[in-house]
C-alpha positions as CSV (number, residue, x, y, z in Angstrom):
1,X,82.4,104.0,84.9
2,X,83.4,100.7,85.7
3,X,87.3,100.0,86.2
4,X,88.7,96.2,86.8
5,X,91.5,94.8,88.8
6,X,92.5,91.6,89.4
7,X,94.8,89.4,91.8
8,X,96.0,86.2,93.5
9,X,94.0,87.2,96.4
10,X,93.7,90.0,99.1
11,X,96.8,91.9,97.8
12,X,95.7,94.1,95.7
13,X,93.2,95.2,98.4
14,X,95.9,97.8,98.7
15,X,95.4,99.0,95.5
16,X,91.4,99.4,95.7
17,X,91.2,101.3,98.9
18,X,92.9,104.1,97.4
19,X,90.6,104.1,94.5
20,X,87.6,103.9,96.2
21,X,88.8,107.0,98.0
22,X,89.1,109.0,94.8
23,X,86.5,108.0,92.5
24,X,83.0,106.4,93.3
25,X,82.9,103.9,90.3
26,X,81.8,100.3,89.8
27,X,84.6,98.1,90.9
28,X,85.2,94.3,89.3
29,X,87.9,92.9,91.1
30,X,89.0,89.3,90.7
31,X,90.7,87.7,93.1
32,X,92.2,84.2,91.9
33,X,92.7,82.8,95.4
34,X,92.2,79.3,94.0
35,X,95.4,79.6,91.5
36,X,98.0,81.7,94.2
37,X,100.6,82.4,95.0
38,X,101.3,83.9,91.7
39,X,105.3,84.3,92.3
40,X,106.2,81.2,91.6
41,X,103.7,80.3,88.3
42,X,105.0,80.4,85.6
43,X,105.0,83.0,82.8
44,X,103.4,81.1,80.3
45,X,100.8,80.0,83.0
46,X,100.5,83.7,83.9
47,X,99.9,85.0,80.7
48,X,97.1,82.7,79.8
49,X,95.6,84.1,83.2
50,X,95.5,87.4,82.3
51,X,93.7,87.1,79.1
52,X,91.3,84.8,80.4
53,X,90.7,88.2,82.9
54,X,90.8,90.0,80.0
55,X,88.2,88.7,78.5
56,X,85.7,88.9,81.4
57,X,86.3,92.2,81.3
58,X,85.6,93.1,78.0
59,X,82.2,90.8,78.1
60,X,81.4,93.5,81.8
61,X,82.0,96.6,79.6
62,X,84.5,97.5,82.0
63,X,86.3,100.9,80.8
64,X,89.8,100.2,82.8
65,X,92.3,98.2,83.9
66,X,94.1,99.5,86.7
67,X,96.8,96.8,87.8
68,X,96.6,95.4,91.2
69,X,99.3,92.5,91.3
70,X,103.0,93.8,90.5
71,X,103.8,90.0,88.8
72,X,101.4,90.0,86.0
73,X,101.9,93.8,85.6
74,X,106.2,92.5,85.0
75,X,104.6,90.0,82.2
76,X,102.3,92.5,80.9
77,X,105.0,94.9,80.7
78,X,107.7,92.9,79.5
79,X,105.5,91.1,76.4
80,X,104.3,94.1,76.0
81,X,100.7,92.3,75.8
82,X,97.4,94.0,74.5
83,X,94.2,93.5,76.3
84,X,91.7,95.2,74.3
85,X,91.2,97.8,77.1
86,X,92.7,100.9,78.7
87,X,95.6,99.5,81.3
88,X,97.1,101.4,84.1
89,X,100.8,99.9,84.8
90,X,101.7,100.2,88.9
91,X,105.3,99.1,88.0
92,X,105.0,102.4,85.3
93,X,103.8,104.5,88.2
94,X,106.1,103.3,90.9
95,X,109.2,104.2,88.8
96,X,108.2,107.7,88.7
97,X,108.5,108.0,92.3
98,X,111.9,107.1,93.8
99,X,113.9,110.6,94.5
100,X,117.3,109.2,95.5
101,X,119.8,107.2,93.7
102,X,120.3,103.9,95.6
103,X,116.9,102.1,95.6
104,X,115.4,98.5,96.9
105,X,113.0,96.8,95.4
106,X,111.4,94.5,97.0
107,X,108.7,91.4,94.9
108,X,107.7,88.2,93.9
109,X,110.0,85.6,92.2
110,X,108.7,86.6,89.0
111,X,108.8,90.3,89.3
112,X,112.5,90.3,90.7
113,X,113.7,87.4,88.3
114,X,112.3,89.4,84.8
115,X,114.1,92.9,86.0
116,X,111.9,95.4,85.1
117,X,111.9,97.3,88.1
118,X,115.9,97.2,87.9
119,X,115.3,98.0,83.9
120,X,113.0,101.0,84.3
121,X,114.8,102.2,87.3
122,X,118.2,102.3,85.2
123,X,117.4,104.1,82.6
124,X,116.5,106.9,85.2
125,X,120.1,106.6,86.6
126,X,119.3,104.8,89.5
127,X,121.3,101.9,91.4
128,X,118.8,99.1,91.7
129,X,119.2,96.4,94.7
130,X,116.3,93.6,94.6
131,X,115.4,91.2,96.5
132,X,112.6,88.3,96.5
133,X,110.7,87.9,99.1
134,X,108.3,85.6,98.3
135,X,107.0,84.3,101.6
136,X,105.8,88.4,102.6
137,X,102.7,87.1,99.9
138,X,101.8,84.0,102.3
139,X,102.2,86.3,105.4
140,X,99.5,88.4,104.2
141,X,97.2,85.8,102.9
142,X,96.9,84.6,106.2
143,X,96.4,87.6,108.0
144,X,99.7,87.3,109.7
145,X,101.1,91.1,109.6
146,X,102.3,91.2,113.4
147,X,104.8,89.0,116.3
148,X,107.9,86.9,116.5
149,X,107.7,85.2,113.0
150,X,107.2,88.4,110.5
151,X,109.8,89.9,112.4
152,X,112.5,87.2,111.9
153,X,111.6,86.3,108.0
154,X,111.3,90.6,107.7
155,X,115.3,90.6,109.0
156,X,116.1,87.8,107.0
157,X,115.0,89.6,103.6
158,X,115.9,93.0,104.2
159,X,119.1,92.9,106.3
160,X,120.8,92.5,102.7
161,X,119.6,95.4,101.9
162,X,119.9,97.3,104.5
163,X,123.7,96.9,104.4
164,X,123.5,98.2,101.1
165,X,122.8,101.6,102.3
166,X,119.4,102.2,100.2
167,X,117.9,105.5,100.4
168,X,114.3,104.2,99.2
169,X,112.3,100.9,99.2
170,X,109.8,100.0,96.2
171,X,107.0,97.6,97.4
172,X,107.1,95.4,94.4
173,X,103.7,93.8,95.2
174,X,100.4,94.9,96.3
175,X,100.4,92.7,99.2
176,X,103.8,94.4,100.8
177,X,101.8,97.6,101.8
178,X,99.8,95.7,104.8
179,X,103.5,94.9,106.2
180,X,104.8,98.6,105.7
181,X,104.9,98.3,109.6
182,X,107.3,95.8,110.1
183,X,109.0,96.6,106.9
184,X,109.9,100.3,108.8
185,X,111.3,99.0,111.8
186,X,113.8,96.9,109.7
187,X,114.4,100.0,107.9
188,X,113.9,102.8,110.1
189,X,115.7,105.4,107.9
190,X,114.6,104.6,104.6
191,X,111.8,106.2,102.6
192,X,108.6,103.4,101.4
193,X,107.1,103.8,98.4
194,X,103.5,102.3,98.1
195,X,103.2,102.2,94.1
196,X,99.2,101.9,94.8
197,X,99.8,105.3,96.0
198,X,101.4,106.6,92.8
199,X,98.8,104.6,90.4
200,X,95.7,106.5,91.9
201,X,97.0,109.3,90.5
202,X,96.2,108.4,87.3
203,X,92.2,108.3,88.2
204,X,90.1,111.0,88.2
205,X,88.6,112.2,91.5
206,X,85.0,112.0,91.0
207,X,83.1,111.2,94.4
208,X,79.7,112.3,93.2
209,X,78.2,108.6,93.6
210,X,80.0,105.8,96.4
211,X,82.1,103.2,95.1
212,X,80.6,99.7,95.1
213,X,82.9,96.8,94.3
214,X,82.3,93.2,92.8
215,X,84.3,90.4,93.4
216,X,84.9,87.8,91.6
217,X,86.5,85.1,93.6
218,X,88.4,81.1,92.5
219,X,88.4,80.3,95.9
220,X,86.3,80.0,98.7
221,X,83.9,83.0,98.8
222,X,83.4,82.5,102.4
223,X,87.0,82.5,103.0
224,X,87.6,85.9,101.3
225,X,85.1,87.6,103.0
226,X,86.5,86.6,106.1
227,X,90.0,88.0,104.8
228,X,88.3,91.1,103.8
229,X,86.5,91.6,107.3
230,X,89.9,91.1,109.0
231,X,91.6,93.8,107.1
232,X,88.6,96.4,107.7
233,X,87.3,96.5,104.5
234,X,84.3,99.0,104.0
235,X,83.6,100.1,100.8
236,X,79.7,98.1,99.4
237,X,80.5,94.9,97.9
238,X,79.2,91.9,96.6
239,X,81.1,88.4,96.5
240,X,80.7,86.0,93.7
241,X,82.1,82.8,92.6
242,X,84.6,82.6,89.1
243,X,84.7,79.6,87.3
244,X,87.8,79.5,86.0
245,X,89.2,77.7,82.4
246,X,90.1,74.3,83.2
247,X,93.1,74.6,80.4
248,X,95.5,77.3,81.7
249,X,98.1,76.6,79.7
250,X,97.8,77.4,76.1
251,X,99.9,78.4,73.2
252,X,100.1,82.4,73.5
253,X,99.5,83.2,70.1
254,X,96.5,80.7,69.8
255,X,95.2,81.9,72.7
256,X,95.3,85.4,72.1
257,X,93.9,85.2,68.9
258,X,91.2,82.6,69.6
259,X,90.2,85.2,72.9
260,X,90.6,88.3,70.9
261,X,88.2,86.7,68.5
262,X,85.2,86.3,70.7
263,X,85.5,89.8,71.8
């Protein structure tokens, strides 16, 4: 079985883990360090990302999607887009979790601008508080998760919400998990919810042969090997370079239907 997941860069690292822990499949993760952060592209741009994945995927006979980056999950979700395979939603997951009725969400840009966390969350009956908190994605790029700094921009972000007596906080991006720390002691009596936690629910457990992961990286290869290393990751893996499209921004129905074509 071969399931694919792809990202701006380390964050979805969060999402992974907990996969390899359940089920020993072939991994293809992308990690589009080259294009990041992802919050503040545009939709348009994002879109035309996601099917150029897409595609890769489909020509790796990978079985399914499981999202690891919240943002394109929001587009995915909200344009309601097809990619041609099985897709797992962590924004889908996540809103199955929260048991109170005053809950944060914490994302990208995009994910808090386009509302669907506050949108799925509502029509459970819950009161929604977001906030963007865009510069938690940078932190955690470069392996900054501790000290002075991630302390004062933590209190600058979620203060707000803090006065707003939430009961429960949604990490609205795969890279917020590796500053659940920090994120705790700002909120000492509210509940985290990791959605990577919720979304490996929907895999079947099935160790009978060890996970093995490929990357596909934009970047430097070198340099997300050295990220990996630094945040202990231990699962077998290969690194390999991804050449991306050099037109990223393209009409979405032409797009889609010159991609879905090739297929």
């Amino acid at each position: 079985m071969k399931i694919g997941l792809f990202d701006s860069g380390i964050g979805g690292i969060s999402v992974l883990k907990k996969l390899t822990y359940i089920n020993g499949a072939h991994y293809i993760y992308i990690a589009d360090t080259e294009r990041a952060p992802y919050g503040i592209k545009t939709p348009e741009v994002l879109e035309s990302f996601i099917f150029e994945f897409a595609e890769f995927f489909h020509k790796k006979g990978v079985n399914e999607i499981f999202a690891a980056c919240n943002t394109t999950d929001s587009i995915i979700l909200e344009k309601n887009l097809d990619l041609g395979i099985k897709y797992n939603s962590i924004i889908k997951a996540a809103i199955q979790a929260p048991k109170s009725e005053k809950v944060g969400v914490i994302g990208t840009n995009i994910t808090v601008s386009n509302g669907i966390y506050k949108k799925y969350l509502e029509m459970e009956n819950k009161e929604v508080f977001q906030k963007s908190t865009q510069l938690f994605v940078s932190l955690v790029e470069e392996g900054i998760f501790y000290g002075r700094m991630v302390e004062a921009i933590a209190n600058y972000y979620l203060l707000p919400l803090k006065k707003k007596n939430i009961e429960e906080l949604i990490l609205g991006c795969t890279h917020f998990p590796f500053l659940k720390g920090v994120i705790s002691r700002v909120l000492p009596k509210v509940r985290i919810i990791d959605p990577a936690e919720e979304l490996s629910k929907k895999l079947a457990k099935n160790n009978s042969k060890k996970a093995f992961v490929e990357f596909y990286v934009t970047g430097d290869p070198k340099m997300f090997e050295k990220k990996l290393k630094r945040i202990n990751f231990r699962v077998p893996y290969t690194i390999n370079k991804f050449k991306t499209k050099k037109v990223i921004q393209i009409e979405k129905s032409n797009y889609s239907d010159r991609v879905v074509g090739r297929w």
